[in-house]
N, C-alpha and C positions, 0 to 999 in steps of 0.2 A: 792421892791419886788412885783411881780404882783401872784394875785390870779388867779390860771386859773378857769373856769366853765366850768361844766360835761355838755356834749351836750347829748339829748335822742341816738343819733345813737351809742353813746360810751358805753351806759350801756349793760352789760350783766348780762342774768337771769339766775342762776342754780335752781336746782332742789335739795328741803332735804327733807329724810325719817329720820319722829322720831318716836320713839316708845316709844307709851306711859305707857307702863305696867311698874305699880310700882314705877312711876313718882308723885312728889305729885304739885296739880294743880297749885298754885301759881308760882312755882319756872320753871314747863313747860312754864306756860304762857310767863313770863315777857323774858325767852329766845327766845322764837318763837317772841314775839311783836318786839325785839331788829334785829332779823334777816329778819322780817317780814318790818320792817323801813330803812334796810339798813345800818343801824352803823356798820354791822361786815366788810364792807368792806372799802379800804383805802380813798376813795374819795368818802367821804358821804358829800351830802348834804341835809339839811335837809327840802328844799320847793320841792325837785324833788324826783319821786317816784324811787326809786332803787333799790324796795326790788325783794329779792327772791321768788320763792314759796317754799311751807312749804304742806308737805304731812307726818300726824298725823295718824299714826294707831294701834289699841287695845286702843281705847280712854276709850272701856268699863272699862279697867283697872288701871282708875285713880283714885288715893289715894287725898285726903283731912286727915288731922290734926287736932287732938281735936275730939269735938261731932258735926262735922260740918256735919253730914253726917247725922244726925237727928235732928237738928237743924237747918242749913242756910237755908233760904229764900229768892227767888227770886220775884218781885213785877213788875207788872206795873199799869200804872193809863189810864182810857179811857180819862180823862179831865173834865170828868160827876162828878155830887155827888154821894158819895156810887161808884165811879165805880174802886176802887181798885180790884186788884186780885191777888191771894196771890198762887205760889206754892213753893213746898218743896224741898230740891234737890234730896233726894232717889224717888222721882217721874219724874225729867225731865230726858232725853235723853241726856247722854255723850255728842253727839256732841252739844248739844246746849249749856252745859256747858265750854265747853273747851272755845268755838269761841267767846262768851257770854263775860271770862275772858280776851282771849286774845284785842278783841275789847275795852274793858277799859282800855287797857293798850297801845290805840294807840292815836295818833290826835283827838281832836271831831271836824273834819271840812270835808273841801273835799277830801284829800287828805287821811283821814282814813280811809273816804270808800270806796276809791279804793284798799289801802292797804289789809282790810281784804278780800277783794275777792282772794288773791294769798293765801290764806290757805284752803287748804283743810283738814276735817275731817273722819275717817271712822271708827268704830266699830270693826271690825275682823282684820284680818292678811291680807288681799287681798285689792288690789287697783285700779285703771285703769288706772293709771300714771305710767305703765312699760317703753310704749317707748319714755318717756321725760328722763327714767334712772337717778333718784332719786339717789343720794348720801347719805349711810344712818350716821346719826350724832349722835355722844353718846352727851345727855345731863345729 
């Protein structure tokens, strides 16, 4: 039996609209990472970029679980002593939460950071990906 391999000219990109209101962040994520990599379709592979793009909107309307919403903590380090920095998530901006998520939940190499650049995030109801014509997806 011979294995065929996806050439770049064979791949095709759609375009999804999720909405995110009332969505709780985990379980958005891990399905945008999932569509965002490519597995939703029949002839994935997984060193070739294949994903779709992915257009998130009312991010402002994402639910979190528990007391995570006055409690979780986002952190980075300069590399410096003392150079930790700590914020809160009722402090950051949805979109940096969402993308934030779904980014750990892709490749840590090269191939992840091309991946998340096909997601798009945005705040309100309105987008500027009308005439790509987004397919909108119940998750």
């Amino acid at each position: 039996m011979k294995t065929d391999s996806i050439k770049k000219k064979d791949i095709s990109r759609d375009w999804h609209l999720i909405d995110a209101s009332g969505k709780t962040l985990g379980r958005l994520s891990s399905k945008v990472a999932t569509i965002l990599r490519g597995k939703n379709k029949v002839n994935y592979s997984p060193n070739i970029d294949m994903s779709d793009f992915v257009v998130i909107i009312n991010s402002d309307k994402i639910k979190v679980t528990g007391d995570k919403e006055n409690a979780k903590a986002y952190w980075r380090h300069s590399g410096f002593p003392g150079g930790t920095q700590t914020k809160l998530y009722k402090t950051l901006d949805s979109k940096f939460i969402i993308t934030n998520s779904v980014k750990g939940m892709l490749p840590h190499n090269r191939l992840g950071r091309k991946l998340i650049n096909h997601l798009k995030v945005y705040n309100g109801n309105s987008h500027p990906h009308e005439s790509q014509k987004p397919k909108l997806m119940e998750i």
